[in-house]
C-alpha positions in Angstrom: 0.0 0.0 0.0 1.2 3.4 -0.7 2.4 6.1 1.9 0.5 8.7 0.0 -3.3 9.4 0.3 -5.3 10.0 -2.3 -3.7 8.2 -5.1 -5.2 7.8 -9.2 -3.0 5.8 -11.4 -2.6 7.3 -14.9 -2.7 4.4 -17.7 -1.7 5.2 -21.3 1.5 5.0 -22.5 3.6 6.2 -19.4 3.1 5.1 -15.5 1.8 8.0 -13.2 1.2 7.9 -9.5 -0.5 11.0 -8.5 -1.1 12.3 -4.9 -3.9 14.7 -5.5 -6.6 16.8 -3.5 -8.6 18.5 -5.8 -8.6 16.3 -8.7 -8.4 12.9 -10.2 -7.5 12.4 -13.8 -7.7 8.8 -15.5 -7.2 9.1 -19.5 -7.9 5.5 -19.9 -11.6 5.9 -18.5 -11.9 9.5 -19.8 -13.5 11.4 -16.5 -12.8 14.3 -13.7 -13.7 14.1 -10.4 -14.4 16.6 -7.7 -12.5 16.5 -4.8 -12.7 17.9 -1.6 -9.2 19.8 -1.0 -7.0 21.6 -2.5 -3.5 20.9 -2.4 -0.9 20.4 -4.0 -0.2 17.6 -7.1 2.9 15.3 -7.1 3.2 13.4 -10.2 6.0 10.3 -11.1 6.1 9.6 -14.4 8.6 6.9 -15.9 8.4 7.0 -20.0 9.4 4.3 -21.5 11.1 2.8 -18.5 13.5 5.3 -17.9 14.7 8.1 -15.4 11.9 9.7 -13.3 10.2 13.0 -14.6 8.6 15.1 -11.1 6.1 17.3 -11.8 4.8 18.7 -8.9 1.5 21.0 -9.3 0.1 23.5 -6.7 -3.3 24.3 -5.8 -3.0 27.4 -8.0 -2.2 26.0 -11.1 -5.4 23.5 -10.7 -8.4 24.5 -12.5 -12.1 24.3 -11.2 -13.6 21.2 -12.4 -16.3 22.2 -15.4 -20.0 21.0 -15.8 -19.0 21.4 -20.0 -16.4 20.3 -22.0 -14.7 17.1 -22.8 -11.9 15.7 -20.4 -9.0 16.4 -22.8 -10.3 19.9 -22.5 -10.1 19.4 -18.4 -6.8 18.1 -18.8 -5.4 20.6 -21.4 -6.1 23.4 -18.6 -4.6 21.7 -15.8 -1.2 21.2 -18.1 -0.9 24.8 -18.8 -1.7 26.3 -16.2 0.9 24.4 -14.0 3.7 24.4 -17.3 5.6 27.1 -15.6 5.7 26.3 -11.6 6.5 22.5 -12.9 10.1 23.4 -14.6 10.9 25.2 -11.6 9.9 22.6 -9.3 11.3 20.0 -11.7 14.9 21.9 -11.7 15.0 22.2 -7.7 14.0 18.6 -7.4 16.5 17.7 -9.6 19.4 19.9 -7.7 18.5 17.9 -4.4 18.6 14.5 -6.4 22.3 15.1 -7.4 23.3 16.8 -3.9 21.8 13.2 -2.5 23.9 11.7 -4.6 27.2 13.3 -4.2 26.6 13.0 -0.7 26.0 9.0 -1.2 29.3 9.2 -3.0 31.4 10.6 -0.3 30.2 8.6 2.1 30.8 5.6 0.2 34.5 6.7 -0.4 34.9 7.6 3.5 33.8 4.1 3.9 36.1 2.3 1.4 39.1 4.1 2.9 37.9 3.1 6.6 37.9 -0.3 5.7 41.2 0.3 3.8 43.0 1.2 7.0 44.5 -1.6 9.4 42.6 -0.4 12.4 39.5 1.6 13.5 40.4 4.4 15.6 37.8 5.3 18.5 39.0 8.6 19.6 41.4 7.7 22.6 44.6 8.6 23.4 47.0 9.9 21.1 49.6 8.4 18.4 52.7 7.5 20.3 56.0 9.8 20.2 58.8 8.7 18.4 60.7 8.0 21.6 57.9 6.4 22.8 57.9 3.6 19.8 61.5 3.5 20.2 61.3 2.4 24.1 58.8 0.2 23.4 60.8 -1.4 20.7 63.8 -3.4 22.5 63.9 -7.0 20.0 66.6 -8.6 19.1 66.6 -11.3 16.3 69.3 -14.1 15.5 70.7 -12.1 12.6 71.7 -8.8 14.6 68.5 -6.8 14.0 67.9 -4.8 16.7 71.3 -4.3 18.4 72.6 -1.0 19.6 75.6 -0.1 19.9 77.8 -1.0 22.5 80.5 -3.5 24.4 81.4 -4.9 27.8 84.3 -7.2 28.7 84.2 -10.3 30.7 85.5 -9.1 33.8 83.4 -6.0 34.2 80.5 -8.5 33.2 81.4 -10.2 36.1 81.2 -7.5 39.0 78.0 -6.6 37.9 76.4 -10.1 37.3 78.0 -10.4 40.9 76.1 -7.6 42.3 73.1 -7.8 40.1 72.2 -11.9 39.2 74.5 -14.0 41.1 72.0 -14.2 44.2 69.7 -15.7 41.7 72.1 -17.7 39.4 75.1 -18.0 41.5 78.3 -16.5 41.1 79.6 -18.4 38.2 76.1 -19.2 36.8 75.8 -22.3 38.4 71.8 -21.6 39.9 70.4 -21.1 43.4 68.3 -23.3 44.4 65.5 -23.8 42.0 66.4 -20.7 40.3 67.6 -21.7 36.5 71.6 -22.8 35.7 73.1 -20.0 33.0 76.2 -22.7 32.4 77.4 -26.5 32.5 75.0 -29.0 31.1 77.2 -29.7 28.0 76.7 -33.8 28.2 73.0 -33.7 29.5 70.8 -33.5 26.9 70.6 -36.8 25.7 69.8 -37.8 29.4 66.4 -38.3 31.4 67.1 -35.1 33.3 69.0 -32.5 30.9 70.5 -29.4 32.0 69.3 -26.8 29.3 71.5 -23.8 30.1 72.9 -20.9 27.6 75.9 -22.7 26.8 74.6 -26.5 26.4 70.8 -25.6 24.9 70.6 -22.3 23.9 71.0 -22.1 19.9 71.6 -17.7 19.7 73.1 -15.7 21.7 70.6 -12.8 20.6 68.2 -14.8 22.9 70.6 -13.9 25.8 70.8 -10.4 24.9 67.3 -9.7 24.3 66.5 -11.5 28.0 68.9 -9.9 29.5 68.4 -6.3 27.8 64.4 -7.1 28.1 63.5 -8.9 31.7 66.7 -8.8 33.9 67.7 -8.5 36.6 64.8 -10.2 38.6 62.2 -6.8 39.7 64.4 -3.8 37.7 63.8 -4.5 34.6 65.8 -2.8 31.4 67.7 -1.0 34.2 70.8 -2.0 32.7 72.6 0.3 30.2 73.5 -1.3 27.1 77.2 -1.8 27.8 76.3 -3.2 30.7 73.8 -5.9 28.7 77.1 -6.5 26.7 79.2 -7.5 29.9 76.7 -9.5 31.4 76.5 -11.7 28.3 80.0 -11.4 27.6 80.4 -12.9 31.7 77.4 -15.7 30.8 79.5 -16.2 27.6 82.8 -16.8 29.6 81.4 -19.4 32.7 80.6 -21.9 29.7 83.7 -21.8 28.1 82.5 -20.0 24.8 84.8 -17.5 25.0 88.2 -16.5 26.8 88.5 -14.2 29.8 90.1 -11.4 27.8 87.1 -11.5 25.2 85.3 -8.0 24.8 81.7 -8.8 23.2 80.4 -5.3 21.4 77.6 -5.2 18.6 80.7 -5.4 16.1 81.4 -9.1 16.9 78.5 -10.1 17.8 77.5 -12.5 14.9 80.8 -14.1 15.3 80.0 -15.8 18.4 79.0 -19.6 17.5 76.6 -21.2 20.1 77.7 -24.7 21.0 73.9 -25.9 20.7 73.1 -23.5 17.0 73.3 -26.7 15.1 70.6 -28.8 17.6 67.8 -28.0 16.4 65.4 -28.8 13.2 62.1 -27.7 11.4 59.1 -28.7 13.4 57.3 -30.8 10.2 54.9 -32.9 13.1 52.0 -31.4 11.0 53.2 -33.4 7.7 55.1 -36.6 9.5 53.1 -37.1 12.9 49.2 -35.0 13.1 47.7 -37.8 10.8 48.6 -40.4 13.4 47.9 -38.3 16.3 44.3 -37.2 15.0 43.5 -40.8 14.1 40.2 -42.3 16.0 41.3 -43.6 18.8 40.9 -47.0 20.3 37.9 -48.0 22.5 37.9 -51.3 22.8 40.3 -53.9 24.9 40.8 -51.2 27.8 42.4 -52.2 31.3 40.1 -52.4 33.7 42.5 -50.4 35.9 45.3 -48.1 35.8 48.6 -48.9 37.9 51.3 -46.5 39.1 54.9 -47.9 37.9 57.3 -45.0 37.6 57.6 -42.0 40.0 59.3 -38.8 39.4 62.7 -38.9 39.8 63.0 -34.6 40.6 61.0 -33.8 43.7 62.0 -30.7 44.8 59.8 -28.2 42.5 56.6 -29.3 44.5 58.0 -31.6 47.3 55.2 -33.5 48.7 55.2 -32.3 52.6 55.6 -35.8 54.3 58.1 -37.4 51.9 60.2 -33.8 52.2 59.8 -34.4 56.3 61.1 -38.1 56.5 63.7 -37.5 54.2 64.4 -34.5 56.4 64.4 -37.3 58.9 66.8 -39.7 57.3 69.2 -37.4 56.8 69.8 -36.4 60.0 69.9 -40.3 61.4 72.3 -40.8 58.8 74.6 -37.6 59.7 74.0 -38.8 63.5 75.2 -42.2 62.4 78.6 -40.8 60.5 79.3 -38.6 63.6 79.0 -41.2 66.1 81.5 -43.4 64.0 84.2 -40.5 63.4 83.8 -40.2 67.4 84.3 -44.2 67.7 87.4 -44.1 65.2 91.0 -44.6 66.1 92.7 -41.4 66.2 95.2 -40.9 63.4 98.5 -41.1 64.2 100.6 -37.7 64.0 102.3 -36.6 60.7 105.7 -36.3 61.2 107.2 -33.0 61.1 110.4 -33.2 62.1 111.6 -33.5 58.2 109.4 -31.5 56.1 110.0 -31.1 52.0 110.5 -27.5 51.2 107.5 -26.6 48.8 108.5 -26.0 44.7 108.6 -22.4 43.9 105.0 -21.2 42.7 104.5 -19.7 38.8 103.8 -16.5 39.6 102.0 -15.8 36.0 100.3 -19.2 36.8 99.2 -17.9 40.6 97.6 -14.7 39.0 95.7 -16.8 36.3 94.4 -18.9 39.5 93.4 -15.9 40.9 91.5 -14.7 37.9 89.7 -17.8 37.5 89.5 -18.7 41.0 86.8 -15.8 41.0 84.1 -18.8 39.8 84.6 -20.5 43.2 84.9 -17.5 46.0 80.9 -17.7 46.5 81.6 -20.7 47.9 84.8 -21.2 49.5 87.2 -19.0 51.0 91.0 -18.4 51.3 93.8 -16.8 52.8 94.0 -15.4 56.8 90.9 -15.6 58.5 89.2 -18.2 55.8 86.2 -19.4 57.1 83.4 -22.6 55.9 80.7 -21.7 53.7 78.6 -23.2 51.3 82.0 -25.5 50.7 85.4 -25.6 52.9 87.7 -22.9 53.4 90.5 -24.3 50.9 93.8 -23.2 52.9 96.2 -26.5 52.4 93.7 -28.3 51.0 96.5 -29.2 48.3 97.7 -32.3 49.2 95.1 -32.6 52.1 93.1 -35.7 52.6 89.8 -35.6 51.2 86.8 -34.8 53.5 89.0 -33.6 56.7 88.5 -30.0 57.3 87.1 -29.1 60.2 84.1 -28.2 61.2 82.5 -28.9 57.6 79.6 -31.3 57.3 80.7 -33.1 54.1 78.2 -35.4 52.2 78.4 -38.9 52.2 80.4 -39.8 48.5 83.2 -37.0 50.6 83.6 -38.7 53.5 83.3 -42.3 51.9 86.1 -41.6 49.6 88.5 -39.5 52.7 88.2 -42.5 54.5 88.9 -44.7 51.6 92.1 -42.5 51.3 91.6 -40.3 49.0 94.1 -37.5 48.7 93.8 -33.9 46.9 96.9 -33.9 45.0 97.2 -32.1 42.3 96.1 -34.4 39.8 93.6 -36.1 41.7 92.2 -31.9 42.1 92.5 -31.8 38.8 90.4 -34.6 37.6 87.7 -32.9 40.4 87.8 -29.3 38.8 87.0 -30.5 35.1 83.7 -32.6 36.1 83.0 -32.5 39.6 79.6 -34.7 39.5 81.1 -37.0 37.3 84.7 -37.5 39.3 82.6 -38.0 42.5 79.0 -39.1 42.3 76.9 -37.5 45.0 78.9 -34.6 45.7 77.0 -31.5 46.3 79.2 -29.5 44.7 77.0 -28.1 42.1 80.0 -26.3 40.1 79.6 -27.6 36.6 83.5 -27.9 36.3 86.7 -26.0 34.6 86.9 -27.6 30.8 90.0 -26.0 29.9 93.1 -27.3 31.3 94.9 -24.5 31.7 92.2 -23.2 34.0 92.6 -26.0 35.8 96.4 -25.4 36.3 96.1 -22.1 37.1 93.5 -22.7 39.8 95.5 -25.5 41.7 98.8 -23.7 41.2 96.8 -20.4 42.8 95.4 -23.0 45.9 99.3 -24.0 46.5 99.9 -20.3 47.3 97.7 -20.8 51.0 99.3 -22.7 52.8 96.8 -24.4 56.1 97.2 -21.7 59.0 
């Protein structure tokens, strides 16, 4: 039904919807009829099916409705007296049709270009400052994308991992507690239990700068300068035997640094080689009718059930009562002879210093020199030539005091053998010190012990 009231349709030749209040004009049934208002006439007519022509006629330019004459005489009048008023009306009718459409237009371009954009903007905020982006934009990538400019040597990488990570990671890297190992691990990964550190897992060193730069240390984030990112890694670098204590790491040499682990890994192709096996329907049939515990975990000190952490607690000290009751029981040894004594080689002096420098991997743990007191390991004055597990006041673990009192000895090559793999020399030990690799780092640290003498 149409919106408009009073409608006539014009049939005869062209299609005519008229709105009309005074008069009603059909050409096909040839008559005029009275009507009761006047106002104005709208007319639509589509010739030939195209564009619309408007006419629109007012109540002046309608004539009175005549007792005489023929219709076509009715409808001549109407036509002129409205020919005039019509153009006009016509021409402003056709000035709002194309301001409608340019109007459509634009709004269909504004469109188009919204959805051209990558996101909608809702009036917030404000675009970000260059030196905003720039804070904000902190990756580094495998390739050296990303890295400022900058260096930091080992031994300044050292002081500040001292001061800044070692309560974390230890002061050589070696982890606190459950906190994560930074170095060793180099023969674990084909093991139940590996040891993924930088130097045995990690494939690019850009990971380590990017942590480092991005996350560390532990509550202060990217509160280390940039040369002080490049000592740290250059430090990390050193306690796994990647690079030499002299070695300067800058954004220059960077790339040349090879990662022991870079050639350990492969393209993940499960979705071509494994998801079709995987996703296949699964068997429902033949079940057990129950399910049987027959392995436990062999690490139980992330979430150490409360009991078994208690009566292990408890086993360990019946056993340390045990071992300190049988020292007490013991025989007392006889006296060393001191009336002839061998006057001790002259040290390396170059050799002593090296010691010294490397010696800085173990001082966390054990102390030298006057006043050199037990800590998380022995004070080490003598120790050179000293039977194993014998200093005093130290509570030793077992595989220690099992091999002193087999009669094991710390000369130079048996403390030798120790330093390069402690876990594997002695199993059980809790020295958690992954070990020196390098031979002459292992000279250097037991000609450096020979230089304290036992007070």
């Amino acid at each position: 039904m149409s919106k408009f009231p009073n409608l006539a349709l014009f049939a005869g030749g062209a299609l005519a919807i008229a709105a009309t209040a005074g008069l009603a004009v059909s050409l096909a049934d040839r008559f005029v009829v009275p009507m009761p208002e006047a106002a104005p006439t709208v007319a639509f007519r589509i010739p030939g099916g195209g564009a619309p022509e408007v006419e629109v006629l007012t109540a002046a330019a309608q004539v009175e409705p005549a007792a005489e004459g023929s219709p076509e005489d009715a409808a001549e009048a109407i036509a002129g007296a409205g020919q005039q008023e019509t153009v006009a009306q016509s021409e402003e009718m056709a000035a709002e049709v194309a301001k409608a459409e340019a109007e459509e237009g634009a709004m269909a371009t504004e469109e188009a270009a919204a959805e051209a954009k990558p996101t909608r903007r809702f009036g917030l905020g404000r675009p970000a400052l260059p030196e905003e982006v720039s804070a904000w934009d902190v990756d580094v990538v495998p390739d050296g994308t990303g890295l400022p400019e900058g260096s930091g040597d080992v031994w300044t990488g050292e002081e500040i991992f001292a001061e800044q990570c070692a309560s974390c990671h230890g002061d050589f890297a070696e982890g606190v507690g459950n906190w994560p190992k930074l170095a060793g691990g180099w023969d674990t990964l084909d093991r139940k239990d590996p040891v993924k550190t930088v130097g045995s897992y990690w494939p690019y060193l850009s990971t380590v700068w990017d942590y480092v730069h991005r996350s560390m240390p532990f509550g202060a984030a990217q509160t280390l300068s940039d040369d002080e990112v490049y000592a740290i890694t250059a430090y990390v670098l050193y306690s796994n035997d990647i690079v030499d204590e002299d070695f300067t790491l800058s954004h220059e040499n960077f790339l040349e640094v090879e990662m022991p682990n870079a050639g350990g890994f492969v393209i993940d192709d499960r979705a071509e080689t494994e998801y079709a096996r995987w996703r296949a329907a699964p068997c429902m049939t033949e079940c057990k009718d129950s399910v049987e515990i027959t392995m436990r975990a062999t690490v139980l000190d992330v979430t150490p059930d409360e009991a078994a952490a208690a009566s292990f607690e408890q086993d360990a000290e019946a056993v340390n009562a045990a071992v300190d009751a049988a020292a007490m029981d013991a025989p007392a040894e006889p006296e060393a002879d001191t009336a002839e004594t061998t006057p001790p080689a002259a040290l390396d002096a170059d050799l002593v210093a090296a010691g010294e420098r490397v010696f800085k991997k173990c001082k966390s743990c054990h102390q030298l020199g006057a006043g050199a007191k037990n800590r998380t390991g022995p004070m080490l004055n003598g120790i050179v030539g000293h039977p194993a597990g014998a200093v005093e006041g130290f509570k030793y673990s077992r595989a220690i005091e099992e091999a002193g009192n087999a009669g094991l000895v710390w000369t130079e090559a048996e403390l030798k053998a120790f330093l390069a793999k402690p876990r594997d020399y002695l199993k059980g030990t809790k020295m958690s010190f992954a070990g020196l690799r390098k031979e002459d780092e292992q000279d250097a640290v037991v000609e450096y012990l020979k230089s304290f003498v036992a007070e």
